[in-house]
Phi, psi and omega in degrees: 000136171265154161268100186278337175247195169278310196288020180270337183254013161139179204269035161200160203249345157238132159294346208241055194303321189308323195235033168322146117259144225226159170227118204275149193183147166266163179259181219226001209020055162216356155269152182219186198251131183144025168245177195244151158206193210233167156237148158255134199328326209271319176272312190074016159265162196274153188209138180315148188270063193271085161114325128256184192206127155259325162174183193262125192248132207266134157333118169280134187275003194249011167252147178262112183339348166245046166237124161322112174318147199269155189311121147094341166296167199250149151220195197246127149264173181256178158224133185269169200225120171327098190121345184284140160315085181230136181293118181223195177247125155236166179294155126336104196255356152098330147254225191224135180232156185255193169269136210107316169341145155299128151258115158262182156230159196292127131317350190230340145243016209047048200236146152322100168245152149323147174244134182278344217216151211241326156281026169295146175241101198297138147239338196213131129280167148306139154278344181211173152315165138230174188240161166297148168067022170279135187247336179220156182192191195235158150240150167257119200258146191105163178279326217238000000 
């Protein structure tokens, strides 16, 4: 089966909610949360994580998790914790990846991708398989 949203794998982007750290932040209304982003200073609003990563944007509870927080609402980022679980959006990865596989995020959109290349900068594994045309799927965050 593919996962095409987030609420196809559960109503949250941490299972480990007690022991989130959270970041207070706006939405920009075109991200949305299981995605990894930035804040900008200027704004305090979330930005694609391009060249930096502040944390993974967490589910609104007065929203259906597969919608973009709308421009200017407050959400969470999570900052993630080594060893931990998190429900995210990935880029389409075109094949079949196992579990374990390396996940980054892209430098050039910020989005959760597969990682291809052994100088890649790893942030994540799989938790499970995935397929061509998975759009959401869990990570285990950290390398080791």
């Amino acid at each position: 089966m593919v996962d095409l949203k987030i609420s196809d794998l559960g109503p949250r982007i941490s299972p480990n909610i007690d022991d989130d750290i959270l970041q207070p932040a706006l939405g920009n209304g075109t991200l949305k949360p299981g995605e990894p982003a930035l804040i900008d200073p200027a704004t305090d609003k979330v930005g694609a994580a391009i060249g930096r990563f502040a944390g993974i944007i967490q589910e609104v509870v007065t929203q259906s998790i597969d919608l973009a927080i709308p421009d200017g609402d407050p959400l969470s980022l999570i900052q993630p914790v080594d060893g931990q679980e998190y429900r995210i959006l990935i880029t389409d990865p075109t094949a079949t990846y196992n579990r374990d596989h390396p996940v980054k995020i892209d430098t050039t959109t910020g989005k959760f991708v597969i990682a291809t290349n052994l100088a890649d900068s790893v942030v994540a594994k799989l938790k499970s398989q995935i397929v061509s045309g998975t759009l959401a799927t869990t990570i285990i965050w950290g390398t080791t």
